[in-house]
N, C-alpha and C positions, 0 to 999 in steps of 0.2 A: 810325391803328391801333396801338393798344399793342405788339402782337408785333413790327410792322416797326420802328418805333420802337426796341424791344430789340436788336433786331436788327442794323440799323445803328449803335447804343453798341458791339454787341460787334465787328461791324466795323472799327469805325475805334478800337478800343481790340484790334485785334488778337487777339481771346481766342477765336476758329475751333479747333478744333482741327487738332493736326500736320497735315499732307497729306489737307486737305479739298480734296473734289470737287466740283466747280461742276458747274451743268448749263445749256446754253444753248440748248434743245430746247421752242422756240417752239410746234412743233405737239404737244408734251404735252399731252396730257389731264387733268393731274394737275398741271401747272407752278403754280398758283395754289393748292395745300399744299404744294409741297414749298419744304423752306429750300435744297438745292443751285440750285433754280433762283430762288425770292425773295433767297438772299445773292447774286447778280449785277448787283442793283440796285443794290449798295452797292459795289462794287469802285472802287478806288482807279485813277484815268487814269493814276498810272505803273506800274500792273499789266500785262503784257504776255503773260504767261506763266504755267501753269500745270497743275495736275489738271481733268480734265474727263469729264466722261460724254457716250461716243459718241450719236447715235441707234438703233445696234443693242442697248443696253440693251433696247427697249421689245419684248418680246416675247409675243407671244402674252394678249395684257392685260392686262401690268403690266411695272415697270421693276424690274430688278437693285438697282439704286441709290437708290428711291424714299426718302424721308426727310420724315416728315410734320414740320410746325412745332409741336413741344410745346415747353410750355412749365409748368413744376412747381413747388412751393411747397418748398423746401428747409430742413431746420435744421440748429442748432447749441448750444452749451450743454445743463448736466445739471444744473446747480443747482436748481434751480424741481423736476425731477424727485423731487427726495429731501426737498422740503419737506416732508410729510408721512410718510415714512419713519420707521419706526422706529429706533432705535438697535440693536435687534437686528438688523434686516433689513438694513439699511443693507451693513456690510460683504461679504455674500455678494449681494445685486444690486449691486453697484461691481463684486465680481470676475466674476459672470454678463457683464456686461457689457461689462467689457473681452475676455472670453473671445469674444464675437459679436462683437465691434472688431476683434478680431486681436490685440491685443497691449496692453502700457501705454500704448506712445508712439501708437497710434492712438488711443484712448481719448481721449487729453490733444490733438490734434488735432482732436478733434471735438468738444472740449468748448471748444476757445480758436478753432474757427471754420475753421481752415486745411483744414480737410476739412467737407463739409456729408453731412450725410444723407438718404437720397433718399427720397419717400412709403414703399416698401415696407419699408425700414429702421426709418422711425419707426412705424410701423404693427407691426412684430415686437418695438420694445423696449415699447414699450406694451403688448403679449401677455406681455410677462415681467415689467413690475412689474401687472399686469393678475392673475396667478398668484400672485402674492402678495399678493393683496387690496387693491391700489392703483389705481384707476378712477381720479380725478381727478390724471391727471400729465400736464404739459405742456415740451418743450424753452422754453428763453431764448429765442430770437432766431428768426426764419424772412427768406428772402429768394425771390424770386424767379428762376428763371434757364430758360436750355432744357437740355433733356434729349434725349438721342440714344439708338439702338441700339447696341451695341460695334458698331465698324467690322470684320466679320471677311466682307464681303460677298465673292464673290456667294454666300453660303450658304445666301440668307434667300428668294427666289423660282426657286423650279427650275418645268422645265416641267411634271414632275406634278404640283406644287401647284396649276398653272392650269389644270388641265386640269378638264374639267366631269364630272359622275358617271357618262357613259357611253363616259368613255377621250376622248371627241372635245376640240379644242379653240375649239366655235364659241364667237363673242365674239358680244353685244349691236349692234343696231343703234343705238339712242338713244345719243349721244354721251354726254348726263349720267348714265343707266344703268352705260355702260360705265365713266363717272371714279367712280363708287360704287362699281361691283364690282371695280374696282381697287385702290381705298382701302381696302374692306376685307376682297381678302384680303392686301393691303398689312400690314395691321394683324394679321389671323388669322396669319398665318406668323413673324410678329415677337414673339409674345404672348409666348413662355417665354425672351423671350432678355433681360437684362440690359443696365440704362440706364447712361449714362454721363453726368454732366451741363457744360457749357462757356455762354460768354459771362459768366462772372463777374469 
């Protein structure tokens, strides 16, 4: 499987981010998408110690900590964007653009790679040469990698998000039922929050 495959390169290349959480919560319902509990398969034998997620995460039909395995198509470079650019336009979509980068020196990091941009990102510079009559623009380079939520958990599942439309909190019989309606309001509680991307 490609993703585990990924997965374990970014394992043993180290590239998890800071004080990641492992999950070792066998009777999940959900352990076979999530990467806290697939990056367990990869841990190094002189690992001994670490972040982990209790079993009390799982509450009420879904987990605090749940973390689906995405995985997203990343760029970099602007060159190829301004091939068809004008000589007029050119200079104010550069400065439009580094103004949505934050700064010159992000700019020039996203253009030399050391920073990638994430689908939504490249999806909004394309809305802006898109504005000025440029349809046919493409970033240099794309790479693949995974993408995560900002870690700023447990924020992302409270118990009245789980809770059903009449205040109760009954859960599903069918076991595979129940790992769908986990997954997505796994996914529905997470929609507005901001990706982070690691294993590159």
């Amino acid at each position: 499987m490609k993703q585990l495959e990924m997965l374990k390169k970014a394992m043993v290349g180290k590239s998890l981010p800071y004080g990641w959480i492992y999950c070792f919560n066998e009777q999940c319902i959900v352990k076979d998408e999530c990467v806290r509990f697939l990056s367990t398969r990869f841990l190094s034998e002189k690992r001994h110690s670490g972040n982990a997620v209790f079993p009390s995460a799982w509450r009420n039909g879904n987990c605090q900590y749940y973390e689906k395995l995405r995985i997203a198509k990343l760029a970099w470079g602007f060159d190829h964007l301004y091939c068809n650019v004008t000589l007029k336009d050119a200079p104010t979509l550069r400065c439009r653009l580094r103004g949505y980068l934050g700064s010159k020196g992000q700019y020039y990091r996203y253009k030399l790679g050391q920073l990638l941009l994430l689908p939504k990102q490249q999806l909004e510079i394309k809305e802006l040469f898109h504005s000025y009559g440029y349809d046919d623009v493409e970033f240099d380079h794309f790479k693949e990698t995974f993408v995560s939520y900002q870690p700023d958990f447990p924020q992302a599942h409270s118990d009245e998000a789980s809770s059903q439309p009449d205040g109760s909190n009954a859960q599903p019989d069918d076991d595979v039922s129940e790992r769908d309606d986990a997954n997505a309001q796994s996914e529905k509680n997470l929609a507005e929050r901001d990706l982070f991307y690691w294993g590159v």
